[in-house]
PyMOL Python script that loads the backbone (N, CA, C, O; Angstrom):
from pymol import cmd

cmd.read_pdbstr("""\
ATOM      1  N   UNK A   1       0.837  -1.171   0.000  1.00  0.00           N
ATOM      2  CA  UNK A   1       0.000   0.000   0.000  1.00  0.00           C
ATOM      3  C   UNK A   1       0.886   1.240   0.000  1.00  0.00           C
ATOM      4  O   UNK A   1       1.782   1.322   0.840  1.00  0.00           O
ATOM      5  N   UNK A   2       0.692   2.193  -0.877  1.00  0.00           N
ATOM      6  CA  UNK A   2       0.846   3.708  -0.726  1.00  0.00           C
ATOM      7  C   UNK A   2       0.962   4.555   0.051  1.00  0.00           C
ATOM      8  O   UNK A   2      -0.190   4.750   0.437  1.00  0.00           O
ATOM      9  N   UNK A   3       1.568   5.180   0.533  1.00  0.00           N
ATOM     10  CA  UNK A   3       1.246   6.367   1.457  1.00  0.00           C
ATOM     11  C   UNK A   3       1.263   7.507   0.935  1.00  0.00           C
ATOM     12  O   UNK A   3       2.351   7.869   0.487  1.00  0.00           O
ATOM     13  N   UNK A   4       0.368   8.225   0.843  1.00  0.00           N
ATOM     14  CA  UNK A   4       1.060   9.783   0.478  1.00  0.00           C
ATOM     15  C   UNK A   4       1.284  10.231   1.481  1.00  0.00           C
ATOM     16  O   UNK A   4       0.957  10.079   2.658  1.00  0.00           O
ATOM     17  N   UNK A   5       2.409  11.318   0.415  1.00  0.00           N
ATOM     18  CA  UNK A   5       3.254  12.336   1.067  1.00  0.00           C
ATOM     19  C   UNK A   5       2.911  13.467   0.726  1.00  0.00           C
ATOM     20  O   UNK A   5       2.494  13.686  -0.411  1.00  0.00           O
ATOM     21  N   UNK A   6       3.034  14.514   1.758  1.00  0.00           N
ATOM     22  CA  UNK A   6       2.581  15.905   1.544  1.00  0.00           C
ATOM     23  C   UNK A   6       3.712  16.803   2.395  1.00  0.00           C
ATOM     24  O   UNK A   6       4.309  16.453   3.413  1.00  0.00           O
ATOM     25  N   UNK A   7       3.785  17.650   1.907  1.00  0.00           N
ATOM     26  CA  UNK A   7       4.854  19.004   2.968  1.00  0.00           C
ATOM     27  C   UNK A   7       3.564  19.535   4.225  1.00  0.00           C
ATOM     28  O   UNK A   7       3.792  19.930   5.368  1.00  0.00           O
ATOM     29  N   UNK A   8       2.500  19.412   3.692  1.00  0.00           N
ATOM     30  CA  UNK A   8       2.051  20.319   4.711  1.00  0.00           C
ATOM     31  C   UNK A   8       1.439  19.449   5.883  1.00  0.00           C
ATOM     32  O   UNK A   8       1.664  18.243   5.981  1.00  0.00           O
ATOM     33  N   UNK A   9       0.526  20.271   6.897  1.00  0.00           N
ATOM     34  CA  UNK A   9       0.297  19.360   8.075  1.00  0.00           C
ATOM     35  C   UNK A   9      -0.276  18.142   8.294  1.00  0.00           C
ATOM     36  O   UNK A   9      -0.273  17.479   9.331  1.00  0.00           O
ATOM     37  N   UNK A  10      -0.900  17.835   6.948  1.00  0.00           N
ATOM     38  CA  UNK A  10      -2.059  16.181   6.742  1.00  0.00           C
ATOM     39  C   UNK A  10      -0.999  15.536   6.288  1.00  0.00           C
ATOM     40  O   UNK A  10      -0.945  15.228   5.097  1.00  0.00           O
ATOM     41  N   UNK A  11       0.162  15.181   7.289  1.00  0.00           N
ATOM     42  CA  UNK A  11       0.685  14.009   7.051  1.00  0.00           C
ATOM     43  C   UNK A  11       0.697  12.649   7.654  1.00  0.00           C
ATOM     44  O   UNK A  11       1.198  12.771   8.772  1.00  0.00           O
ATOM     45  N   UNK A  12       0.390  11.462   7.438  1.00  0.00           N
ATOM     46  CA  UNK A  12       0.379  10.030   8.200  1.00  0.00           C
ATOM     47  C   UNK A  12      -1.371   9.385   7.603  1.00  0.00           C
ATOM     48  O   UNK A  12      -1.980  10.364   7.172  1.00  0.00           O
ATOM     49  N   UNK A  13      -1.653   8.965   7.565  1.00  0.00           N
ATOM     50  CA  UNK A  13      -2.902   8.471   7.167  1.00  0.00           C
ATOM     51  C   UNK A  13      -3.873   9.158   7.591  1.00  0.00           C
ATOM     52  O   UNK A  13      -3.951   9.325   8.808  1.00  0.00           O
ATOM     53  N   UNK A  14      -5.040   9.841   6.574  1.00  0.00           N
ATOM     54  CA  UNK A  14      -6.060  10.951   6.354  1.00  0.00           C
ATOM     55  C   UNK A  14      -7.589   9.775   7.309  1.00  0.00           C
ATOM     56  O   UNK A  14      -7.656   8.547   7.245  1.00  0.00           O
ATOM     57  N   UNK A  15      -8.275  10.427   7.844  1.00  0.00           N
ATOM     58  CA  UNK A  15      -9.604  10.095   8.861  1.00  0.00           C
ATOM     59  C   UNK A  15     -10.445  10.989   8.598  1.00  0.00           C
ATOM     60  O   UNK A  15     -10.213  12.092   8.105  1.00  0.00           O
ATOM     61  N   UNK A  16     -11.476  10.539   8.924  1.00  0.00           N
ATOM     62  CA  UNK A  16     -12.556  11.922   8.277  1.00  0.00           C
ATOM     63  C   UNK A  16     -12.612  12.875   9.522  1.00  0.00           C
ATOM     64  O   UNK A  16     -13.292  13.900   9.453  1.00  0.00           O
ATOM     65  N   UNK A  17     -11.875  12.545  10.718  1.00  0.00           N
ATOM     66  CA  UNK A  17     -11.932  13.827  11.739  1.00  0.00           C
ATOM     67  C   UNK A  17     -11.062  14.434  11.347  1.00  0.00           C
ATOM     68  O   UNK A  17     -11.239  15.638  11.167  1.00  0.00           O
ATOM     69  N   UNK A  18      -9.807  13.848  11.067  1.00  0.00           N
ATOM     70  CA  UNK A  18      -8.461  14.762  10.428  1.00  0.00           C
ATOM     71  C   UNK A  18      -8.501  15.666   9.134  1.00  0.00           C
ATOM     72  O   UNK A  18      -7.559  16.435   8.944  1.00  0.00           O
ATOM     73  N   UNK A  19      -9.740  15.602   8.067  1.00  0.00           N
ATOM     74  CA  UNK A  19     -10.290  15.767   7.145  1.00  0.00           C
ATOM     75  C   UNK A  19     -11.085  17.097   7.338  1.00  0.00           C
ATOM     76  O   UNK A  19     -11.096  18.046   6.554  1.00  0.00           O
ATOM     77  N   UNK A  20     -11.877  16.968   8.758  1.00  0.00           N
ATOM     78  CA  UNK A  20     -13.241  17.930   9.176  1.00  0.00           C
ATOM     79  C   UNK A  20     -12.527  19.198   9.659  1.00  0.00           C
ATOM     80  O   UNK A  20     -12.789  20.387   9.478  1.00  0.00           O
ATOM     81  N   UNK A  21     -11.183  18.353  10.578  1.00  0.00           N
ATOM     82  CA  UNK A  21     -10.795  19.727  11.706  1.00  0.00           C
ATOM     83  C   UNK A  21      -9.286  20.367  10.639  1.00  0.00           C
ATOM     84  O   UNK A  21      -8.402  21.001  11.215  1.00  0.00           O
ATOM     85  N   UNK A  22      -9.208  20.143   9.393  1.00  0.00           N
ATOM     86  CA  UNK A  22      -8.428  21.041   8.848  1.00  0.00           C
ATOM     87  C   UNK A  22      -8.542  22.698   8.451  1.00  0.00           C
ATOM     88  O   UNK A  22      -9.337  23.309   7.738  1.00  0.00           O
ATOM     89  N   UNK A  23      -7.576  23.052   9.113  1.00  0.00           N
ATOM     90  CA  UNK A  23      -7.396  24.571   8.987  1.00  0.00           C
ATOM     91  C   UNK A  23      -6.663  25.099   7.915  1.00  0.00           C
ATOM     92  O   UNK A  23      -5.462  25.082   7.644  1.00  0.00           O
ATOM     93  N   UNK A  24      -7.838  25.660   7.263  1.00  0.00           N
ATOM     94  CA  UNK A  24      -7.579  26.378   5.650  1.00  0.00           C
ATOM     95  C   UNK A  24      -7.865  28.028   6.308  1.00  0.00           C
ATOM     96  O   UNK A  24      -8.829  28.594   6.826  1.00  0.00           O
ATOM     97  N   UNK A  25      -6.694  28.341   6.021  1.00  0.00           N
ATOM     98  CA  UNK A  25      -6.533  29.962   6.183  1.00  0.00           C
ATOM     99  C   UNK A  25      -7.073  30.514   5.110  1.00  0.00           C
ATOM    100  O   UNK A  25      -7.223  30.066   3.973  1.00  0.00           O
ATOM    101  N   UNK A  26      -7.456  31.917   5.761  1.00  0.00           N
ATOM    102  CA  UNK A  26      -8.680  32.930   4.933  1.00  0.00           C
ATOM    103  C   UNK A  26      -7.216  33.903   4.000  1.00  0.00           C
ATOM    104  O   UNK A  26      -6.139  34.338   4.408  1.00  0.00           O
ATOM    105  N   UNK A  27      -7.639  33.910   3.146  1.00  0.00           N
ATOM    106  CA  UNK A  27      -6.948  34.977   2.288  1.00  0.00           C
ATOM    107  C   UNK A  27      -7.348  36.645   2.559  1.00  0.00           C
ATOM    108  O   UNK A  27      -8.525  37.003   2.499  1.00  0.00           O
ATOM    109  N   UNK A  28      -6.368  37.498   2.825  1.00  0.00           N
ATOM    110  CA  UNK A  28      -6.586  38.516   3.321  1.00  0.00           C
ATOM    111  C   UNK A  28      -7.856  39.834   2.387  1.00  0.00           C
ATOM    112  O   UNK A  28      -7.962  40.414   1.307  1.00  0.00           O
ATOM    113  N   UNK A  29      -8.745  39.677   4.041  1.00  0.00           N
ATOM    114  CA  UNK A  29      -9.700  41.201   3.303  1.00  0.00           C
ATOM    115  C   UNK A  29     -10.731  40.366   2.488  1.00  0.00           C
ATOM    116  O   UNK A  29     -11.527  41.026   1.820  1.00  0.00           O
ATOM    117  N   UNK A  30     -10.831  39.019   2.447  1.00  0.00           N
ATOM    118  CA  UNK A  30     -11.573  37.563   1.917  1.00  0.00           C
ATOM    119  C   UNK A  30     -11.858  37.953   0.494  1.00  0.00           C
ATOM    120  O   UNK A  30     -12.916  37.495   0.062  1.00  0.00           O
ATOM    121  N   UNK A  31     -10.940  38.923  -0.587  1.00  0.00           N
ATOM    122  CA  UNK A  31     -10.829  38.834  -1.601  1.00  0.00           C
ATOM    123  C   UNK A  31     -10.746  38.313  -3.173  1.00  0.00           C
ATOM    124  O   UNK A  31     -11.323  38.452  -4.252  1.00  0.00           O
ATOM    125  N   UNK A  32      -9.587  37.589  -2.535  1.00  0.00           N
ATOM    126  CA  UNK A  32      -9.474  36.483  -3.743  1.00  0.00           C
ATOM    127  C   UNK A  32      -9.329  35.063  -2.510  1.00  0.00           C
ATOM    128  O   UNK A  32      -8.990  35.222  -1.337  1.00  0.00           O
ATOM    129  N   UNK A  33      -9.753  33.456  -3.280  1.00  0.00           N
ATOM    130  CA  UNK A  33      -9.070  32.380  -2.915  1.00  0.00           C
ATOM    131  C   UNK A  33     -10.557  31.568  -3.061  1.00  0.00           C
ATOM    132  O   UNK A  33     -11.191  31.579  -4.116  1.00  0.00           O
ATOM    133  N   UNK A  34     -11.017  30.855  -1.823  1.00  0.00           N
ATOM    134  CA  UNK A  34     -11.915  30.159  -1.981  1.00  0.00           C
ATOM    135  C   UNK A  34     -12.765  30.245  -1.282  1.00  0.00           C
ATOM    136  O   UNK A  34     -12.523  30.450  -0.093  1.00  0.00           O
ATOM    137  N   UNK A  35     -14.061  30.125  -1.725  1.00  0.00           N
ATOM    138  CA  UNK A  35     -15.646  30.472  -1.081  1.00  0.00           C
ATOM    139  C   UNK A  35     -15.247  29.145   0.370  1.00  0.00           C
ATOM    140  O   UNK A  35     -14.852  28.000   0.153  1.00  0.00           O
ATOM    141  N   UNK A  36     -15.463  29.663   1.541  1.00  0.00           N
ATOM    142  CA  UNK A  36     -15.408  29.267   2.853  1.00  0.00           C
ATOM    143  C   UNK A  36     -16.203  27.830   2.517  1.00  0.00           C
ATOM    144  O   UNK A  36     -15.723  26.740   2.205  1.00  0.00           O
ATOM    145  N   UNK A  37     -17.577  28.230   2.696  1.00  0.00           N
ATOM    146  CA  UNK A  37     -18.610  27.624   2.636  1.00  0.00           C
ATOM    147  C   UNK A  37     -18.570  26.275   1.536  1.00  0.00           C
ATOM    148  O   UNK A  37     -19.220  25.260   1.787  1.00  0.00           O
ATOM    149  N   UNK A  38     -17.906  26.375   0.559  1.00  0.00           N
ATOM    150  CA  UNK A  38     -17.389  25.687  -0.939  1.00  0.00           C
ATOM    151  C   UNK A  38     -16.372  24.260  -0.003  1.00  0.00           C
ATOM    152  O   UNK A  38     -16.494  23.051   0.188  1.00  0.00           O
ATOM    153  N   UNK A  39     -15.712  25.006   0.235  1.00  0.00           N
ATOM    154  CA  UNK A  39     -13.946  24.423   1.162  1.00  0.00           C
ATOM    155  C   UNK A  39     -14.866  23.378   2.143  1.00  0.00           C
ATOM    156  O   UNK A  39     -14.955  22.159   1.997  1.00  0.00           O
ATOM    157  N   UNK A  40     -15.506  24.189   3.156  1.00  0.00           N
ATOM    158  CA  UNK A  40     -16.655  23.677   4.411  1.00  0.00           C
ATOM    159  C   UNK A  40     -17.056  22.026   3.281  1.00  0.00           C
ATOM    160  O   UNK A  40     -16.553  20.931   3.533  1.00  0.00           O
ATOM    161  N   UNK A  41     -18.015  22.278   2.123  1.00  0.00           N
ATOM    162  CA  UNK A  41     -19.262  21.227   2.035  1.00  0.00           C
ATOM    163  C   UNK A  41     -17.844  20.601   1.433  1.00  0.00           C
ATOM    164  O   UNK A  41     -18.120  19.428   1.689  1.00  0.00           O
ATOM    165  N   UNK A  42     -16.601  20.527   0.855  1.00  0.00           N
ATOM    166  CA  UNK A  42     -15.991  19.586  -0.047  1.00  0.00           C
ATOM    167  C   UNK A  42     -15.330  18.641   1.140  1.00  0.00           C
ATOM    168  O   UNK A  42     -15.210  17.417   1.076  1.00  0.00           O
ATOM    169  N   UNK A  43     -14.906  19.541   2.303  1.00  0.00           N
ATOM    170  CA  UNK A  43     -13.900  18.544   3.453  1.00  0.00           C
ATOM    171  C   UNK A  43     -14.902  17.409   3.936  1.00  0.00           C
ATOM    172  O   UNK A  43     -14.597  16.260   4.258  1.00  0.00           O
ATOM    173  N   UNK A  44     -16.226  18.012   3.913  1.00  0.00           N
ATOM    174  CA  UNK A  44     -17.662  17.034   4.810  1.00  0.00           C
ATOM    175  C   UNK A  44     -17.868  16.110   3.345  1.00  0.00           C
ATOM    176  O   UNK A  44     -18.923  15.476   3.379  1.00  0.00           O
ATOM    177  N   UNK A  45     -17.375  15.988   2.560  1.00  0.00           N
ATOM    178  CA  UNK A  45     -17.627  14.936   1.584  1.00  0.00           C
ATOM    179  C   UNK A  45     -16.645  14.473   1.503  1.00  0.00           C
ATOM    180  O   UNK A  45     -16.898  13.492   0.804  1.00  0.00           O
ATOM    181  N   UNK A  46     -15.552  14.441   1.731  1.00  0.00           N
ATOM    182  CA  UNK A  46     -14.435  13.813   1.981  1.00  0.00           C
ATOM    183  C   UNK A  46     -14.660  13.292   2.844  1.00  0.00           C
ATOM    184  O   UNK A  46     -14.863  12.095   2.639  1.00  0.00           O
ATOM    185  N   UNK A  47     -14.772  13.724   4.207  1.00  0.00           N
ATOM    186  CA  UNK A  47     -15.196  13.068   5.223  1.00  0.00           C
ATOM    187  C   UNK A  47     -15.845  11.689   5.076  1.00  0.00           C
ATOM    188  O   UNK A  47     -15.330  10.620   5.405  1.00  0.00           O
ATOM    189  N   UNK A  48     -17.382  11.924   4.384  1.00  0.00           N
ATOM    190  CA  UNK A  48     -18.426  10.674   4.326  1.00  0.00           C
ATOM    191  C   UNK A  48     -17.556  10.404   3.520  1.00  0.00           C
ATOM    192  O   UNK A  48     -16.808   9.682   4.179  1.00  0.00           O
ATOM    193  N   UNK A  49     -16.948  10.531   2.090  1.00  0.00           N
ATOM    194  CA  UNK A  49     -16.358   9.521   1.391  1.00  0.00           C
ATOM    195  C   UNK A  49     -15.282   8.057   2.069  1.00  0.00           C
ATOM    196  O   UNK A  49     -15.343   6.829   1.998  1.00  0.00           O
ATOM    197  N   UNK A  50     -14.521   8.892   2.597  1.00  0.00           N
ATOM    198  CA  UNK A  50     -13.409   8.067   3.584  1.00  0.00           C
ATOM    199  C   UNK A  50     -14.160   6.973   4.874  1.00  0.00           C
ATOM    200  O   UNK A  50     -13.720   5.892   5.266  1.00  0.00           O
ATOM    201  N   UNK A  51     -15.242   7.600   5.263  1.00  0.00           N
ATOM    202  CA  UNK A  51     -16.328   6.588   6.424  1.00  0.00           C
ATOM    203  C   UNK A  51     -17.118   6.093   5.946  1.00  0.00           C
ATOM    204  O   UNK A  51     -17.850   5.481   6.724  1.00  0.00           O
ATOM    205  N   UNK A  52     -17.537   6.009   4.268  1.00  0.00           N
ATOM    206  CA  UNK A  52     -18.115   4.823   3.404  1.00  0.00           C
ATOM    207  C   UNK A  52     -17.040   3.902   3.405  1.00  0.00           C
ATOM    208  O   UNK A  52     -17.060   2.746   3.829  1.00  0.00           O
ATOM    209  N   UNK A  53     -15.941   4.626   2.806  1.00  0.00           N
ATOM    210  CA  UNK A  53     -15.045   3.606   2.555  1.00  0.00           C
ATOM    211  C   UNK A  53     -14.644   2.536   3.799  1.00  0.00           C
ATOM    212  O   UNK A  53     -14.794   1.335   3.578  1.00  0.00           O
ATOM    213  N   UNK A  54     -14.362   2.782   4.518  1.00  0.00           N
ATOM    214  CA  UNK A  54     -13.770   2.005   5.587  1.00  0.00           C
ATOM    215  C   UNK A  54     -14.991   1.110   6.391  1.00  0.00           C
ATOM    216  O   UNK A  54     -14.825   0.003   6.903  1.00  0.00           O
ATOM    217  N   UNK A  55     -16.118   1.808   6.363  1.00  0.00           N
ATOM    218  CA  UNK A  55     -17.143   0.753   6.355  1.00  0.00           C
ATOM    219  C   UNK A  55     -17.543  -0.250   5.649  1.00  0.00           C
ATOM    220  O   UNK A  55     -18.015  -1.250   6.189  1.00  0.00           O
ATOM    221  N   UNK A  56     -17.399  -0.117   4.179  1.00  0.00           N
ATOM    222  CA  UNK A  56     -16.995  -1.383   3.131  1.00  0.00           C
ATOM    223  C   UNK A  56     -16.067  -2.233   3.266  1.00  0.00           C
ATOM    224  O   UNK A  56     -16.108  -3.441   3.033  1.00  0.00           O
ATOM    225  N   UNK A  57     -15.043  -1.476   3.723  1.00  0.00           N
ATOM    226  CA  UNK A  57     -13.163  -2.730   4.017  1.00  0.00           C
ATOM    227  C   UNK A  57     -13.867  -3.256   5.226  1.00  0.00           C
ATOM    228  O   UNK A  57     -13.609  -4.404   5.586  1.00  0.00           O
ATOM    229  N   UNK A  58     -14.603  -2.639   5.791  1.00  0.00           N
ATOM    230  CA  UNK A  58     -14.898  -3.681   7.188  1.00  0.00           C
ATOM    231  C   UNK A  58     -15.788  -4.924   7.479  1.00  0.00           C
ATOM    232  O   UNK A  58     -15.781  -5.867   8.271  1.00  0.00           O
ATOM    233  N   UNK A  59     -16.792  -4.329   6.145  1.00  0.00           N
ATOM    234  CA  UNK A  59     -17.683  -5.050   5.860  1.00  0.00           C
ATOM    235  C   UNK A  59     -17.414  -6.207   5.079  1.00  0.00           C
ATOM    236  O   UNK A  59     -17.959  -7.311   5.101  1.00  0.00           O
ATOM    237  N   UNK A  60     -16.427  -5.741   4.344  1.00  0.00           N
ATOM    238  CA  UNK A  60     -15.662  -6.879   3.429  1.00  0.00           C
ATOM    239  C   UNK A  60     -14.746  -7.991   4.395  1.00  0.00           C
ATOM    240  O   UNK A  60     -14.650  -9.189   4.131  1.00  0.00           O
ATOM    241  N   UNK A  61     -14.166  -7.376   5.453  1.00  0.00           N
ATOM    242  CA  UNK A  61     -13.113  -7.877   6.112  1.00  0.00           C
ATOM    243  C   UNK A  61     -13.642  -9.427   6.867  1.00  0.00           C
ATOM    244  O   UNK A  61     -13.296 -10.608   6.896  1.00  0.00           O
ATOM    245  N   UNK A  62     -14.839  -8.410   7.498  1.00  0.00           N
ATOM    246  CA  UNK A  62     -15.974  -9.780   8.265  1.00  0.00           C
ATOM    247  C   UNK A  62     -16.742 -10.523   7.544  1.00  0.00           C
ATOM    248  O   UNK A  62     -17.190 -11.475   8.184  1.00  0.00           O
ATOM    249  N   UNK A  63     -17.185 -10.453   6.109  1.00  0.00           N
ATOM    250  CA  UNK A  63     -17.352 -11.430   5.394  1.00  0.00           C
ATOM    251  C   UNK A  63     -16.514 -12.736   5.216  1.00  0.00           C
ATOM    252  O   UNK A  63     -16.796 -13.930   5.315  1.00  0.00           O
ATOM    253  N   UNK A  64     -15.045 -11.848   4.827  1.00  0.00           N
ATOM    254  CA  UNK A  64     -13.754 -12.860   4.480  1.00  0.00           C
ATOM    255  C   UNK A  64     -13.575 -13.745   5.736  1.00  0.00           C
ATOM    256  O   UNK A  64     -12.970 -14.816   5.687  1.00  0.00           O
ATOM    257  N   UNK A  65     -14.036 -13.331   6.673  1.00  0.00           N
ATOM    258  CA  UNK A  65     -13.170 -14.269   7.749  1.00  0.00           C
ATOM    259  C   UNK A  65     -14.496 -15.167   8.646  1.00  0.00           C
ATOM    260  O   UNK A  65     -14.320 -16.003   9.532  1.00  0.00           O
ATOM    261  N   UNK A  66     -16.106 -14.573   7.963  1.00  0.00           N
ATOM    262  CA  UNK A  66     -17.239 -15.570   8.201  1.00  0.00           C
ATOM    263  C   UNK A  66     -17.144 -16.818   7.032  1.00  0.00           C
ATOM    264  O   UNK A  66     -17.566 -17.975   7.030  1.00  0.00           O
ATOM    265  N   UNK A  67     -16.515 -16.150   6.215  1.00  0.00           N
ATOM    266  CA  UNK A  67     -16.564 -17.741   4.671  1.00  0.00           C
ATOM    267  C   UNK A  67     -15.059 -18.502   5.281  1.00  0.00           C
ATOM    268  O   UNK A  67     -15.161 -19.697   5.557  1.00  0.00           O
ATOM    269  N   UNK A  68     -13.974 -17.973   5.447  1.00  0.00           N
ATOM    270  CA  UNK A  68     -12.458 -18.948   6.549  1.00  0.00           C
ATOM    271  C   UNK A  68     -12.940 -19.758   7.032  1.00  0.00           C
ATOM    272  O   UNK A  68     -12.634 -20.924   6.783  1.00  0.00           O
ATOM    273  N   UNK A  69     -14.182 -19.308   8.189  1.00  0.00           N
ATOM    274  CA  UNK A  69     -14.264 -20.078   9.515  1.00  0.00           C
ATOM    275  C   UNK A  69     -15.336 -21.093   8.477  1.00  0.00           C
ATOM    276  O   UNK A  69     -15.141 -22.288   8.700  1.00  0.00           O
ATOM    277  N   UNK A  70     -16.455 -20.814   7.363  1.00  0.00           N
ATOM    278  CA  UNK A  70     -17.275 -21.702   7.251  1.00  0.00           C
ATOM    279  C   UNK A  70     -16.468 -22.837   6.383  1.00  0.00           C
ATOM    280  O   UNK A  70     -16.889 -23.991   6.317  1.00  0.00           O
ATOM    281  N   UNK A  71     -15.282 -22.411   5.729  1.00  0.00           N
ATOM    282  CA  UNK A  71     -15.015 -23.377   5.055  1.00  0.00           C
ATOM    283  C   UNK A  71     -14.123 -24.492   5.782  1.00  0.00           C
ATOM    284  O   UNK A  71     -14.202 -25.655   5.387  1.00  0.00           O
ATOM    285  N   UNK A  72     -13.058 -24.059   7.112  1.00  0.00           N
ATOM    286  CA  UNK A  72     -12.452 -24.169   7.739  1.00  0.00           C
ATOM    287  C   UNK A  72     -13.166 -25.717   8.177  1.00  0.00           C
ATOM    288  O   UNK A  72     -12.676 -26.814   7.906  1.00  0.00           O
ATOM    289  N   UNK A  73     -14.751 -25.409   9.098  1.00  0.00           N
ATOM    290  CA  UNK A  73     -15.296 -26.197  10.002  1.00  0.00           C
ATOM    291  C   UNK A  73     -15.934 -26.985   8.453  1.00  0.00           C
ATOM    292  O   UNK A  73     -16.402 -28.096   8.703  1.00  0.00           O
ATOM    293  N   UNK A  74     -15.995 -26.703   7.373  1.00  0.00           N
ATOM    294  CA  UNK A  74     -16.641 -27.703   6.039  1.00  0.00           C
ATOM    295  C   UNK A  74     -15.629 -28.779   6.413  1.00  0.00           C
ATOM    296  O   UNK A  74     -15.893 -29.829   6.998  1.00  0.00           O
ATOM    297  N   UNK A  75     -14.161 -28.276   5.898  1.00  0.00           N
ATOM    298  CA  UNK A  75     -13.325 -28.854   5.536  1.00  0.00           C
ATOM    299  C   UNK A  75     -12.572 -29.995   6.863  1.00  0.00           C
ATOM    300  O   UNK A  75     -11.852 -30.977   6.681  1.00  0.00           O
ATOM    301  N   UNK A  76     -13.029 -29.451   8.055  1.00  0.00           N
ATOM    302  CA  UNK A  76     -12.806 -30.427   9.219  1.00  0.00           C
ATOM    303  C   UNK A  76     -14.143 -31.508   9.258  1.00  0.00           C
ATOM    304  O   UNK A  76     -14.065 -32.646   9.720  1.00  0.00           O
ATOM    305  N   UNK A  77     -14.969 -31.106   8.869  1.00  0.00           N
ATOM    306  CA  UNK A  77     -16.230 -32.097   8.970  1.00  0.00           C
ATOM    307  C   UNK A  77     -16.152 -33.235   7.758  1.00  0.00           C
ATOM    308  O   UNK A  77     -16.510 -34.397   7.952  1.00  0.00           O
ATOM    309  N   UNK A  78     -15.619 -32.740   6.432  1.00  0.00           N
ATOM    310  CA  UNK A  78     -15.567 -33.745   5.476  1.00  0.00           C
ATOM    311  C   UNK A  78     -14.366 -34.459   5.715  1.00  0.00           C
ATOM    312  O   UNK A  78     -14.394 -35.689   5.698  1.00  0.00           O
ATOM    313  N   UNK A  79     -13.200 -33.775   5.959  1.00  0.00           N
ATOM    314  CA  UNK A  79     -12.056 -34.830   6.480  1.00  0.00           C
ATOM    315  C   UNK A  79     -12.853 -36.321   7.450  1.00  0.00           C
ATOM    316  O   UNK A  79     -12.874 -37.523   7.186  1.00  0.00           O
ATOM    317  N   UNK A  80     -13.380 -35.587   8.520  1.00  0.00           N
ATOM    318  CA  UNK A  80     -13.815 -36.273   9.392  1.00  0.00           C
ATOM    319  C   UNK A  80     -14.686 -37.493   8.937  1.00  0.00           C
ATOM    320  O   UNK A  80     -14.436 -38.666   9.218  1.00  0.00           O
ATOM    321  N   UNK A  81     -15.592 -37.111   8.302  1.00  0.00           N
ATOM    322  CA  UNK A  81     -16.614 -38.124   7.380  1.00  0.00           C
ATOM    323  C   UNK A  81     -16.090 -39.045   6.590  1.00  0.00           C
ATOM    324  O   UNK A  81     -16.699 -40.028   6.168  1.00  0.00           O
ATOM    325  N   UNK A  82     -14.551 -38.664   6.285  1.00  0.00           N
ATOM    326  CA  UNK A  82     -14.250 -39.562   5.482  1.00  0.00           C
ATOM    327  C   UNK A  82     -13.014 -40.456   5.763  1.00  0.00           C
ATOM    328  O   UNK A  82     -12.432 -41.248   5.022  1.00  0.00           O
ATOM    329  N   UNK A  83     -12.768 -40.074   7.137  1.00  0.00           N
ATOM    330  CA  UNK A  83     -11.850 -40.773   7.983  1.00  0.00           C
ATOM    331  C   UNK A  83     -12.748 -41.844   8.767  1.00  0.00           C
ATOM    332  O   UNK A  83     -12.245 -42.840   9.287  1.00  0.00           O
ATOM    333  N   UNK A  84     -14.554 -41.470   8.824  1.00  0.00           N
ATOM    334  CA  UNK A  84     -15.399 -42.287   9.259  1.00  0.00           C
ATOM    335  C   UNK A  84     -15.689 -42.377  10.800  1.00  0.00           C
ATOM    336  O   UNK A  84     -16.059 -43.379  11.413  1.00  0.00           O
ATOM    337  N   UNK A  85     -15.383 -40.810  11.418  1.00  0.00           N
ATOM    338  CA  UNK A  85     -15.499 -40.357  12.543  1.00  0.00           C
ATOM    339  C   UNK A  85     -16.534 -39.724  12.147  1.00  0.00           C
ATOM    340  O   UNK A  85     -16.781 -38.969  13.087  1.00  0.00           O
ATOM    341  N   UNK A  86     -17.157 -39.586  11.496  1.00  0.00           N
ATOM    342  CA  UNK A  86     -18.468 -38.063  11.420  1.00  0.00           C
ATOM    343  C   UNK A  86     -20.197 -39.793  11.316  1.00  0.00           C
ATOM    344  O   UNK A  86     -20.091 -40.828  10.658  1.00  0.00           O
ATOM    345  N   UNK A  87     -20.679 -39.633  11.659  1.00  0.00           N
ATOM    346  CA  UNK A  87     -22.072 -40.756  11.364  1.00  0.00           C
ATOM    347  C   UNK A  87     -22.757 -40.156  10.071  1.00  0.00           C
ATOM    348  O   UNK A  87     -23.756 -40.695   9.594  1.00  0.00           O
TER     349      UNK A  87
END
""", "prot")
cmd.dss("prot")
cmd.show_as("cartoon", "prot")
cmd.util.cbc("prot")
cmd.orient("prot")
């Protein structure tokens, strides 16, 4: 896996709290740069994007390891059956 790298302070693996509580400085006299409010709704979709995501790897994770264990106890039961310990 990847890591990005950045110079500035979001460095080490991105969270959607680390995402929410980033501090984007105002451009002076709020002239030129970026609509607050714009910056605000894109970090809160980043946010949910990153806490979909990791709810899927998790969801995926406990699947993978409910089909291990089912094939696991298959594969001890047919051994067994056919060693002529199972009735």
């Amino acid at each position: 896996m990847t890591v990005y790298r950045s110079r500035n302070a979001l460095r080490g693996p991105l969270t959607p709290a680390r995402i929410v509580a980033v501090p984007l400085a105002l451009t002076r006299r709020g002239r030129r740069g970026y609509q607050v409010d714009d910056v605000d709704a894109l970090l809160h979709r980043l946010a949910y994007e990153l806490r979909e995501r990791s709810r899927e790897r998790d969801e995926a994770r406990a699947e993978s390891r409910r089909i291990k264990h089912a094939l696991r106890s298959w594969q001890s039961a047919e051994a067994a059956r056919r060693l002529g310990y199972w009735p």
